[in-house]
N, C-alpha and C positions, 0 to 999 in steps of 0.2 A: 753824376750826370743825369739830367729828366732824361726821358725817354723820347724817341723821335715822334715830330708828328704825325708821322706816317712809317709804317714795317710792313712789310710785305714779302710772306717765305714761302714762294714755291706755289705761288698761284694757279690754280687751275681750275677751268670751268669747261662743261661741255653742255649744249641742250641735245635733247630726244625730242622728235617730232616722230608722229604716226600719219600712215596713209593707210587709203585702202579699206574696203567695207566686210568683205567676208575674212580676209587673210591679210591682216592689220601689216602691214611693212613697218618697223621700228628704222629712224633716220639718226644716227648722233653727228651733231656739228661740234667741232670744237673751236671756241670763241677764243681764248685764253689758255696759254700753253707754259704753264710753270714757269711766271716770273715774281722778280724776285727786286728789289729798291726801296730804299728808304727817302721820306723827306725831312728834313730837321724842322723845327719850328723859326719861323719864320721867314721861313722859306717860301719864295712863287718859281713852284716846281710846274714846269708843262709838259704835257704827255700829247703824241702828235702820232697822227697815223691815217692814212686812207680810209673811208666808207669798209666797213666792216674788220678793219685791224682788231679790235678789242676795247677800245678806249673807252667807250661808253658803258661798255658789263661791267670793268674794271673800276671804274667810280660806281655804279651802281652798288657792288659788293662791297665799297670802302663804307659807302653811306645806309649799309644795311639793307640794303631794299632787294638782292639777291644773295643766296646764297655759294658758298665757294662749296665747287665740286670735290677740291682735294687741296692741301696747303691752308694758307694760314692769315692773317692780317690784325695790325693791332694799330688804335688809333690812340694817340694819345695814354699809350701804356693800357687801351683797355680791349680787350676780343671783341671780334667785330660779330662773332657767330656766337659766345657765352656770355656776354656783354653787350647786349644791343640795346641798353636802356642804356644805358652809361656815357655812347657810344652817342646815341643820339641827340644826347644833353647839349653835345660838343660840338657839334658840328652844324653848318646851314650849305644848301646846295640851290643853284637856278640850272635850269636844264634850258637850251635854247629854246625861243621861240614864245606864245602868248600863250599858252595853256596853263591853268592851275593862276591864272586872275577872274573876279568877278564884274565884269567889262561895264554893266550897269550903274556898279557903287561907285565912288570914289578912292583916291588913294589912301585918306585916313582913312574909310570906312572898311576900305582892303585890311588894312595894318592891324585894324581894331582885332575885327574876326579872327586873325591869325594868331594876335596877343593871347587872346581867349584860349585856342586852343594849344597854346605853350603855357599857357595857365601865370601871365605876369601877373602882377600885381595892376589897380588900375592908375597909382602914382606913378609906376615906373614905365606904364603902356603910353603914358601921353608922354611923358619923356624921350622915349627911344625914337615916338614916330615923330617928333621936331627936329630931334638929331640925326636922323634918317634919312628926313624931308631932306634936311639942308644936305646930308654929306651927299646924296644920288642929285640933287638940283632940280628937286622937282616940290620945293616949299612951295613958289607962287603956284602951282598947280593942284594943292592940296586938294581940295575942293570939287575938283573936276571930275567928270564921268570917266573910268579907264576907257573906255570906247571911244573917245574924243583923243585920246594920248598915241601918238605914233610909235611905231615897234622900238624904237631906241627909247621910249620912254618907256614904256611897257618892261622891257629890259630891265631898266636902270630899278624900276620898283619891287621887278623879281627880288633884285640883289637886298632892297631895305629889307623884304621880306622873310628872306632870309637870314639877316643880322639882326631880326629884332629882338633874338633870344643873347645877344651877343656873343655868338660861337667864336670858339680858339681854331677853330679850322673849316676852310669855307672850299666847296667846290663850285666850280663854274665850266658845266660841260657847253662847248662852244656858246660863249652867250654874247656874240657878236653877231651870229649866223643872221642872213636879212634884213641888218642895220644899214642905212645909211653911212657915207664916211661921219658925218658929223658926229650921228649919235652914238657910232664905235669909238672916236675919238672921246667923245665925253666920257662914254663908260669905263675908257683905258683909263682915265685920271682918275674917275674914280676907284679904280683895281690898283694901282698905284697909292693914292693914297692909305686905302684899307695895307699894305705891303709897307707902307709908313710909317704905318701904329702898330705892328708888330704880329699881324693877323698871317696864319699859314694857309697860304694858297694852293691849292690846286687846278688846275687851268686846261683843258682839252679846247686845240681850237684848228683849223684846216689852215688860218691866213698863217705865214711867217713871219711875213716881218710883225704881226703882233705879237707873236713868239718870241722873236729876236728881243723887241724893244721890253719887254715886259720880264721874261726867264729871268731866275738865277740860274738854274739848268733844264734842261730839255733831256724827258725821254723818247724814243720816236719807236714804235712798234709798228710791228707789220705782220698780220697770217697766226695773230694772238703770241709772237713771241718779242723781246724786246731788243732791237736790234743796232740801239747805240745808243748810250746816257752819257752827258757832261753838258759844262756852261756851251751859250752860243758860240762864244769865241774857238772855246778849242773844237766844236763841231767844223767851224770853217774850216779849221787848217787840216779838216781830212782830207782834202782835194788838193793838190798841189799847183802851186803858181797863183798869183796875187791878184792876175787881171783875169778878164774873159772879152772876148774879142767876137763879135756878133758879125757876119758877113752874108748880106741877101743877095742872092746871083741868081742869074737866068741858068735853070737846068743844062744846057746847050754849051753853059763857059763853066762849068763845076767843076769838069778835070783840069783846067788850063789853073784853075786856081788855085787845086790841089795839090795842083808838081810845082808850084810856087812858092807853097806852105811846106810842102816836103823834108826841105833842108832846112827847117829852123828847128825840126825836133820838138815840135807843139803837138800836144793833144788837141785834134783835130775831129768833130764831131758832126757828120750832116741829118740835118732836119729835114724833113717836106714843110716849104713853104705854101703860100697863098699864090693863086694864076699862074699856078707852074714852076713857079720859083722855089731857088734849094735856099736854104740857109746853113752856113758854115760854122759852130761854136769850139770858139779854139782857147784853150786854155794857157794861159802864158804865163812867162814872169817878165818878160821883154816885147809888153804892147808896141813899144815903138818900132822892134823889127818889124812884126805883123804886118804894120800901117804901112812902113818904106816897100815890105813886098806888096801890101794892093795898092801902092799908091802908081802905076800903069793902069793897071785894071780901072782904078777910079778915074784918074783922066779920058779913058777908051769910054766911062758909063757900063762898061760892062759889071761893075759891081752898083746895084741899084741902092743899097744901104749899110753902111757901117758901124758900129753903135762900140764904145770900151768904158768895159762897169768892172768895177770890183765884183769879187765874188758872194753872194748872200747866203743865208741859211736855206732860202728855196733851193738853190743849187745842190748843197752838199745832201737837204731832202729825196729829193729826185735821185740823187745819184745812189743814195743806200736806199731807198724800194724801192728803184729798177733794178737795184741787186749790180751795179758795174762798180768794179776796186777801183780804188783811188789810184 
C-alpha cells in the first residue's frame, strides 16, 4: 500500500511573543494542540474552523514553511521537518487573497518567472502555462496586465501557479475568501476538475456549503484541537431530526409560541432577532406538526415569518464550536 497523502501524529505547535523593555515578559500561545489525521491520495480533504482555530499554522507546517513544536508530519511518505526538499518537490499551495503576483506583468509573464525559479525546462515551461491558461480560463487573457484582472482572476492564476511544477498534492488555504459568487463558482470547477485527474487536495475555507459541495471529508477544528472528522453526510446526521423549522415572532408573543411547541417535544432554540423580534429554530422530524401548531399564530400575523430547510453542514458547524450536544 503507497503511503497517505498526508500523516499527521500528534501535532503540535505553540508561538512565544515578548513584551516589555526592561523585564522582557515571555507570552506562549498555543495554535495547534496535538492532532492527529491522515489524507489518502486523491483525496479533497477540508479542514474548517473559526478565525484563529489553527488551520492556517496547520497547512503552513504541512507545506514546510513552519516548523512543528512537537509531533510529526509526513507528506507523501516523506518528513516534513528532515525532508523538506523532497517535500517541496511535491506539493503547490495559494494562500488567499492577491499577494505573491506581480500586478504590472502579465499572466504568462507571471508563469514564466515562477518556471524559472522551479527551474522547468523552457519546452516544458510553455507547455504547462497553455495547459494552465486553459484549465483556470484565463487563455484569452493571457496577455494582460494582472492589475486589469479581478480578485477571482487573480485567484484562479494563483492556483496555475501553483501547478506549474505539477504537484501530487495541492493546498488551498481559503482561496475563495473576497470572490465574487461568480468567480468562486469558476474556481470551484476548477478545484473540481484538478479532484478529476487525481490530484490530492487540501482545502481550508469559512463558506460550507463550499465545503459541502466540494469534501470527500471534512475536518472542523477549533481552540487548535480537532473536534470532529468524516464525510459531510455523516456530519449532518450529528444533529437529530431531518427538518429545521425557522419561526420570526414579535418578542411580546414568544411565550404563547413556546407552550405551543411544548408538547411536540422539538428542540426548540430562540435567537435575537432584527426590530425586536425573537426568532424560534426548532429542529424536527415532523415539520408538518410544527406548521398545524403555527398555523393560528400565522392566521392572527402574529408569526411575521416562517421558513422549513433541511438541515446543512452550517448547522451541524455551529452547533460543535458553540460546543451544544447533539
Amino acid at each position: 500500500m503507497p503511503d497517505p497523502a498526508i500523516s499527521v501524529d500528534h501535532l503540535h505547535k505553540t508561538f512565544t511573543s515578548r513584551s516589555g523593555f526592561w523585564r522582557r515578559k515571555a507570552k506562549t500561545t498555543t495554535a495547534i494542540k496535538d492532532i492527529s489525521f491522515t489524507v489518502e491520495r486523491g483525496e479533497l480533504f477540508g479542514l474548517l474552523g473559526p478565525n484563529g482555530a489553527g488551520k492556517t499554522t496547520t497547512v503552513k507546517i504541512l507545506a514546510t514553511i513552519l516548523l512543528p513544536t512537537s509531533g510529526g508530519a509526513t507528506i507523501l511518505g516523506h518528513d516534513v521537518v528532515r525532508e523538506t526538499q523532497a517535500v517541496r518537490e511535491r506539493i503547490g499551495f495559494t494562500f488567499g487573497g492577491a499577494r505573491g503576483l506581480y500586478t504590472r506583468l502579465s499572466a504568462v509573464d507571471n508563469l514564466l518567472y515562477f518556471a524559472e525559479l522551479y527551474g522547468l525546462a523552457p519546452a516544458v515551461t510553455r507547455r504547462r502555462i497553455d495547459e494552465l491558461l486553459a484549465l483556470v480560463g484565463l487563455d484569452d487573457r493571457r496577455d494582460d496586465r494582472v492589475e486589469t484582472y479581478s480578485s477571482g482572476m487573480q485567484q484562479r492564476l494563483h492556483l496555475a501557479r501553483a501547478l506549474l511544477h505539477d504537484p501530487e498534492l495541492i493546498y488551498l488555504d481559503e482561496p475563495t475568501v473576497g470572490i465574487d459568487p461568480v468567480g468562486a463558482r469558476e474556481l470551484r470547477k476548477t478545484v473540481r476538475e484538478l479532484a478529476r485527474r487525481g490530484k490530492t487536495i487540501l482545502l481550508t475555507t469559512h463558506y460550507m456549503a463550499e465545503a459541502e459541495e466540494l469534501c470527500d471529508r471534512i475536518a472542523i477544528i477549533k481552540e487548535g484541537d480537532i473536534v470532529a472528522l468524516d464525510s459531510p453526510a455523516s456530519l449532518k446526521k450529528r444533529i437529530p431530526g431531518d427538518s429545521l423549522v425557522e419561526i420570526e415572532v414579535r418578542a411580546a408573543d414568544l411565550a404563547l409560541l413556546q407552550a405551543a411547541l411544548k408538547d411536540l417535544r422539538a428542540k426548540c432554540q430562540t435567537l435575537a432577532g432584527d426590530d425586536g423580534n425573537k426568532k424560534l429554530s426548532v429542529r424536527t422530524r415532523q415539520p408538518e406538526a410544527v406548521m398545524q401548531a403555527m398555523a393560528p399564530f400565522i392566521a392572527s400575523q402574529q408569526v411575521r415569518n416562517l421558513e422549513v430547510r433541511n438541515q446543512t453542514l452550517e448547522d451541524v458547524y455551529i452547533s460543535i464550536i458553540q460546543g451544544k450536544k447533539p
